[in-house]
C-alpha positions in Angstrom: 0.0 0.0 0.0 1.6 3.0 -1.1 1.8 6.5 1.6 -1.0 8.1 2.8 0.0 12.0 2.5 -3.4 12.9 3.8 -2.5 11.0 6.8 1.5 12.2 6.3 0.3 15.7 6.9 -2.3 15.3 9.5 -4.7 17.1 6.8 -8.2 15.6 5.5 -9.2 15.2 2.0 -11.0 18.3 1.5 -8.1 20.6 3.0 -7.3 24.1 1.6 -4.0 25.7 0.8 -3.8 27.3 3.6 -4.6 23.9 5.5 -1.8 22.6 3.4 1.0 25.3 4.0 -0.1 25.3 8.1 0.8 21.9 7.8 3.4 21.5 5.7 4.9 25.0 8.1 4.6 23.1 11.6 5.8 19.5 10.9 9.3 20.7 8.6 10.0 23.0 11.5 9.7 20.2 13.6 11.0 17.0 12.0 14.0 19.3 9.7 17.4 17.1 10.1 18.6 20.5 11.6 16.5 20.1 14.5 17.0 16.7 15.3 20.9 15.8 15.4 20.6 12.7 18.0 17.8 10.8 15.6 18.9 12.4 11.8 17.8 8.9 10.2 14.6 9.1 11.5 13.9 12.9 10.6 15.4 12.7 7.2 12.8 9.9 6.2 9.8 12.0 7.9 11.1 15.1 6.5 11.2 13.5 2.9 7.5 12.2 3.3 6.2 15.5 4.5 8.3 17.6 1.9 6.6 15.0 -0.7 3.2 15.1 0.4 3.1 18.9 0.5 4.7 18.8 -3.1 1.9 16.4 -4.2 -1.2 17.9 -2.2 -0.3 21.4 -3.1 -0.2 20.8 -7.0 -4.0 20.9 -8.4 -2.8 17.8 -11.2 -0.6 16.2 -9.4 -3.3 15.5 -6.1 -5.9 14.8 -9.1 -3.6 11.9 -10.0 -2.9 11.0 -6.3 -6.7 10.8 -5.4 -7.9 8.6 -8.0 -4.6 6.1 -8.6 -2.8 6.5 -5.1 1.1 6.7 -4.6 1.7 4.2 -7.1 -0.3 5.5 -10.0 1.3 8.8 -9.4 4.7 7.3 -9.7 4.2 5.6 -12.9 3.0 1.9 -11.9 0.9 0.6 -14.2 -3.0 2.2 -13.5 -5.8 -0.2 -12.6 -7.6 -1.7 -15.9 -9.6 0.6 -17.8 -7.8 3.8 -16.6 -6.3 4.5 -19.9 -6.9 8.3 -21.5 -8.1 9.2 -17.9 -8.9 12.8 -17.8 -6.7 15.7 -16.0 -8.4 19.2 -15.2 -7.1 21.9 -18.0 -6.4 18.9 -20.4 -4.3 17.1 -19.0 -4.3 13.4 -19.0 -3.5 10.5 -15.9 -2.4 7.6 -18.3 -2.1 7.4 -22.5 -2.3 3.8 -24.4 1.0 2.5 -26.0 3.9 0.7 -24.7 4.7 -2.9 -24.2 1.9 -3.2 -21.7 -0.4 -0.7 -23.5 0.1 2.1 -21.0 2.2 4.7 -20.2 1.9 6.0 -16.7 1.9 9.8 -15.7 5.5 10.1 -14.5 6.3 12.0 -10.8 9.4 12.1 -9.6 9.5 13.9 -6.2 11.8 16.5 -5.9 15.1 17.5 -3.6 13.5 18.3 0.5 15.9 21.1 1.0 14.7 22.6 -2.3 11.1 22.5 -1.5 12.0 23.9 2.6 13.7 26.4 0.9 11.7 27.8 -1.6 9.0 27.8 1.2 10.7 29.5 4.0 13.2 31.6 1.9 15.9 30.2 2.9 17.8 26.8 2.8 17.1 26.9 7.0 15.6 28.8 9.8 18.7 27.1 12.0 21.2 29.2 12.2 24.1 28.1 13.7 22.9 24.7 13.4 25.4 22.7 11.4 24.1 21.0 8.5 21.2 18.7 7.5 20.3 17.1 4.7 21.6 20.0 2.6 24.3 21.0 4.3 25.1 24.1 7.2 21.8 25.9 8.0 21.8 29.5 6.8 20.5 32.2 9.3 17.3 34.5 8.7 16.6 36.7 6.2 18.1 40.2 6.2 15.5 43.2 5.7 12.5 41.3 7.2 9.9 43.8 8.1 8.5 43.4 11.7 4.9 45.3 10.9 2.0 45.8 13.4 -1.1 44.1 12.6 -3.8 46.9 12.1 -6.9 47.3 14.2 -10.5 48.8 12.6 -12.1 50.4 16.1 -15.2 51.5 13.8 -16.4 48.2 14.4 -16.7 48.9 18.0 -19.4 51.7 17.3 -16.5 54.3 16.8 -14.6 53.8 20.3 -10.8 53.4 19.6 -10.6 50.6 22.6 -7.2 48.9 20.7 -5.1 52.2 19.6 -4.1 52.6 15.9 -1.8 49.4 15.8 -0.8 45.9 17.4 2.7 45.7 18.7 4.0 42.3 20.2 5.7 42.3 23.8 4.9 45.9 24.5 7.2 47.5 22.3 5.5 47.5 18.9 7.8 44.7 17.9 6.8 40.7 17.5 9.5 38.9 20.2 10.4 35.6 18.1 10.7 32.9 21.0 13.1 29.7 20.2 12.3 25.9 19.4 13.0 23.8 22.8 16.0 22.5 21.5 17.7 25.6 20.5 18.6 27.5 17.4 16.6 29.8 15.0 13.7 31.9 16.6 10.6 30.9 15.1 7.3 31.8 17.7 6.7 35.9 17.8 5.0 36.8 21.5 1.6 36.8 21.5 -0.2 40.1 21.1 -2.3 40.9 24.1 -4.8 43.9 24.0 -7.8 44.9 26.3 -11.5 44.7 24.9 -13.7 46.5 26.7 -17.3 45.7 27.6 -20.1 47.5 29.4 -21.5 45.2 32.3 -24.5 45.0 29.7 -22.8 43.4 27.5 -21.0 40.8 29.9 -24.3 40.2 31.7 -26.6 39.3 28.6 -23.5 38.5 26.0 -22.7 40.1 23.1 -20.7 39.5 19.4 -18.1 42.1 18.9 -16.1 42.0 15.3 -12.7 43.2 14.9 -11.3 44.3 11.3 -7.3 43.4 11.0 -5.2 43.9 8.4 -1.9 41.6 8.5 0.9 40.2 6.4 1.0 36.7 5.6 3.5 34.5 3.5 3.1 32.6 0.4 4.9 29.0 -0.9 7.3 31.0 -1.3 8.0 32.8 1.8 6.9 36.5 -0.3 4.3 38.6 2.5 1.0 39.6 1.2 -1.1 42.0 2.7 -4.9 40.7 3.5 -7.6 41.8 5.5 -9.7 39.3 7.9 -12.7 39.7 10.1 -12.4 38.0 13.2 -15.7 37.6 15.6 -15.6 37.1 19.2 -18.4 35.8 21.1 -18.7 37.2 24.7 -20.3 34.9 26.8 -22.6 35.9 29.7 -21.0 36.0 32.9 -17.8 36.6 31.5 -15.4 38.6 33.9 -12.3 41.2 33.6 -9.0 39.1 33.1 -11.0 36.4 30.8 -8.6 35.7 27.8 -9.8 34.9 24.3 -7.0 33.9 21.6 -6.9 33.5 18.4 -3.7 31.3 17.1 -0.9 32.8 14.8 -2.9 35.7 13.7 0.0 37.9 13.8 1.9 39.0 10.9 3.6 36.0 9.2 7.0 36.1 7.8 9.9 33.4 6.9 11.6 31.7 9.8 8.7 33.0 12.0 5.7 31.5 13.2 2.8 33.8 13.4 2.2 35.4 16.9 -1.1 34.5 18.4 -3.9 37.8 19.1 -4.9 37.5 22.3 -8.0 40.4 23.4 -8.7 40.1 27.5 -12.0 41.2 28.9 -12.2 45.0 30.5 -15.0 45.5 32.3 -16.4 49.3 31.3 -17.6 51.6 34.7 -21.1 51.5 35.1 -23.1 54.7 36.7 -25.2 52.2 39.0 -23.5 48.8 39.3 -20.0 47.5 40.5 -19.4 44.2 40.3 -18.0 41.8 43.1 -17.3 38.1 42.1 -21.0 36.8 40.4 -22.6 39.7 42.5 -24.2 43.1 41.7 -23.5 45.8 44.0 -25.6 49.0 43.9 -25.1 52.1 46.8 -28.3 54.2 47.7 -27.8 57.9 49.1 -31.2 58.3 51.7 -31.9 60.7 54.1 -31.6 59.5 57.9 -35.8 59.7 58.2 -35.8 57.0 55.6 -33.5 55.2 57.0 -35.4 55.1 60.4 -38.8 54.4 58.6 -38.2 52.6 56.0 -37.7 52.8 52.2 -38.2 51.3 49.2 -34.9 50.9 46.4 -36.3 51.7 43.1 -33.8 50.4 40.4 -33.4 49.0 36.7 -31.5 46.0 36.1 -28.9 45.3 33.4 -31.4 43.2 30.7 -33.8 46.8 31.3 -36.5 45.3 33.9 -37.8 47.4 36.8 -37.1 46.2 39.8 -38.6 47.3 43.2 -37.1 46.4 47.1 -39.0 47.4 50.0 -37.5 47.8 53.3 -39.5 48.5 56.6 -36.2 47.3 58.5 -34.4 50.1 60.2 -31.4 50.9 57.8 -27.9 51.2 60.1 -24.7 52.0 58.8 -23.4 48.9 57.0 -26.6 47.8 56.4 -27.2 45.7 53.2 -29.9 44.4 51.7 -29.0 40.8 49.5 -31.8 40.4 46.9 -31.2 36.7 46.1 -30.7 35.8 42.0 -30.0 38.8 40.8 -26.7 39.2 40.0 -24.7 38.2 37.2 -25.0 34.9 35.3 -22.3 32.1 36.1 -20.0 32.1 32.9 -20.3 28.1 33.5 -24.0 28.1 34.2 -26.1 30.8 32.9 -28.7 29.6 34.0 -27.9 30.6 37.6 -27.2 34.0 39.0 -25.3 35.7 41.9 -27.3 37.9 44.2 -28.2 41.8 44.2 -26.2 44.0 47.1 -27.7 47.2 47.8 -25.9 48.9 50.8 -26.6 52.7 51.8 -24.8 56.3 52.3 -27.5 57.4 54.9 -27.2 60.9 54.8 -27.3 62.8 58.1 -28.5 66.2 58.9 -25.1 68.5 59.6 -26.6 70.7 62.7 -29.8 70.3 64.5 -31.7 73.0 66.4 -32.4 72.8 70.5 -35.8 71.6 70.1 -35.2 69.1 67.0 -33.0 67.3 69.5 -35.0 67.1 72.2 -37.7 65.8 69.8 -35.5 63.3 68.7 -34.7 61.9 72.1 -38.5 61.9 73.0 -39.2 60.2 70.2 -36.5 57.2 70.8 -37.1 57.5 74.4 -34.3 58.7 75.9 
C-alpha cells in the first residue's frame, strides 16, 4: 500500500492551501534534520514524506492523479484496468495507451526536501548556527525582514478606539520571536495581548463584537501579502475582567517565524449604577436619615432593562445591606444561575440640628 500523504500531513481530504502550507509550516519546523541531530535517520525519512506530500497535495494535477490512482499511480505503476486516457483538469491526462503493456503511466518524480524547505521559507534553513542537514550548514534569517503591526478597525466597535491605531508584540511595537526547545533559529513571535472592553450590559446578557485586522501573511514562497480578515468574538454571559480569548498565529507571518497569536482580555467598562464583586451586583443608595429610620423602598433597573422594586421597613444602620437573592450576574459556566443583588446605603445625616429638634429626637427614641 503506497503513503498516505493525507495522513502524512495530519490534513483531511477536502483541505485548503492554507490547510496545506499550516501543515506542511509546523511539521518541517519540527521533524528538519537540523533540529533533530541525536535521531537524523529518522527525521530525514519523515522530512522526505512531509516535503513529498506537500509537493503532491499542493499541485491541483498532481493531487488529481494521487486521489484517483494513489502513490503508485502517481509514480508511474501501471494504472488499474480501464484507466487508460483518464482525464486531467485543463487537459491534462493521468495515463495514454502505447507501450509494451499498452500504458504509459503519468510520470512523478518527487523533488530535492531542502529545495522545496527552501523555496518555502526563503531560505535553505531557519537554523542558524545549526550545522548542516540534509543540505548542508543551516543558513541564518533573512536580512530586511519587516516586523509590521497588525492593524486594528475600532469603527467596528461603534466608533470607540478601545485597541489604539496598531498591534505591537511584547509591549514595544515589535513581535519577540521565541526559540524551538531545542535551541537554534527563533521561530514563535509573542503573543499580542490587547484589552477589549465591555459595558456590564454586554457581559451580563452577552454580546458578538467583530474586529477588522489587516496583516501580512507569507506565500509557498516565503513573499508577504497583505490581506484583511474579520475575526468575531463571542462574549459569553457571565464573563469577567482578566477572561482571555486567543486567536492562534494571527499575527503578521513572515519566513523563519511563526505567526504570533492575538490575544484580546476582557475589560470591564464603569457602570453609573453597578460595580461588580465576584457573580454579585452591588448598587449604593444615598437616603436621608428619616428614611433610614422608617423605611424605604430601592427603586432600580436592572442590566437586561427590567424594573425592579425592594422594599424595606427594616431600620437601615450603617453597614446595612440588603441581598436580593438571584440577581446578580450569570455564572460564565452556568447561565442559568445567577449571583445575588447588594444594595448597601450612604444614609445621609443632617449636619446641625436645632435645640428643640434634638429634644424631639430623644423623645421620640425614648431617651
Amino acid at each position: 500500500m503506497g503513503l498516505d500523504y493525507y495522513k502524512i500531513l495530519g490534513v483531511d481530504k477536502g483541505a485548503s492551501d492554507d490547510d496545506l502550507k499550516k501543515a506542511y509550516r509546523k511539521l518541517a519546523m519540527k521533524w528538519h534534520p537540523d533540529k533533530n541531530p541525536t535521531n537524523k535517520k529518522e527525521a530525514e525519512n519523515k522530512f522526505k514524506q512531509i516535503s513529498e506530500a506537500y509537493e503532491v497535495l499542493s499541485d491541483p494535477q498532481k493531487r488529481a492523479v494521487y486521489d484517483q490512482y494513489g502513490e503508485e499511480g502517481l509514480k508511474g505503476q501501471v494504472p488499474p484496468p480501464g484507466a487508460g486516457g483518464a482525464g486531467m483538469p485543463g487537459g491534462a491526462t493521468f495515463f495514454s495507451t502505447g507501450g509494451g503493456d499498452g500504458h504509459t503511466a503519468f510520470q512523478f518524480n518527487p523533488r530535492n526536501a531542502e529545495d522545496i524547505f527552501a523555496e518555502f521559507f526563503g531560505s535553505s534553513s531557519p537554523f542558524g548556527g545549526m550545522g548542516g542537514g540534509m543540505g548542508g550548514g543551516g543558513m541564518g534569517g533573512m536580512p530586511g525582514m519587516r516586523s509590521g503591526g497588525i492593524r486594528f478597525s475600532p469603527s467596528m466597535f461603534g466608533g470607540e478606539d478601545a485597541f489604539g491605531s496598531a498591534f505591537g508584540g511584547g509591549g514595544d511595537g515589535h513581535m519577540h520571536p521565541g526559540m524551538f526547545a531545542g535551541g537554534g533559529g527563533a521561530v514563535k513571535a509573542a503573543p499580542i495581548e490587547r484589552k477589549l472592553p465591555c459595558s456590564l450590559e454586554e457581559l451580563y446578557k452577552g454580546t458578538t463584537k467583530k474586529m477588522k485586522i489587516s496583516r501580512e501573511i507569507a506565500d509557498a514562497s516565503g513573499k508577504t501579502i497583505p490581506v484583511e480578515e474579520i475575526l468575531t468574538i463571542d462574549v459569553k454571559p457571565g464573563w469577567k475582567k482578566g477572561t482571555k480569548i486567543t486567536f492562534p498565529e494571527k499575527g503578521n507571518e513572515k519566513p523563519n517565524t511563526i505567526a504570533s497569536d492575538l490575544v484580546f482580555i476582557i475589560d470591564e467598562k464603569p457602570h453609573p449604577v453597578y460595580t461588580r464583586d465576584g457573580n454579585d451586583l452591588v448598587a449604593t443608595q444615598k437616603i436621608p436619615l428619616a428614611d433610614a429610620l422608617t423605611g424605604h423602598t430601592v427603586h432600580l433597573t436592572t442590566l437586561d432593562g427590567r424594573s425592579l422594586t425592594v422594599p424595606i421597613s427594616s431600620v437601615i444602620h450603617p453597614g446595612y445591606e440588603e441581598v436580593v437573592r438571584g440577581e446578580g450576574m450569570p455564572l460564565s459556566k452556568e447561565p442559568s444561575k445567577k449571583g445575588n443583588l447588594r444594595v448597601k446605603f450612604d444614609i445621609k445625616f443632617p449636619a446641625r440640628l436645632t435645640p428643640d429638634q434634638k429634644s424631639g429626637v430623644k423623645r421620640l427614641l425614648g431617651q
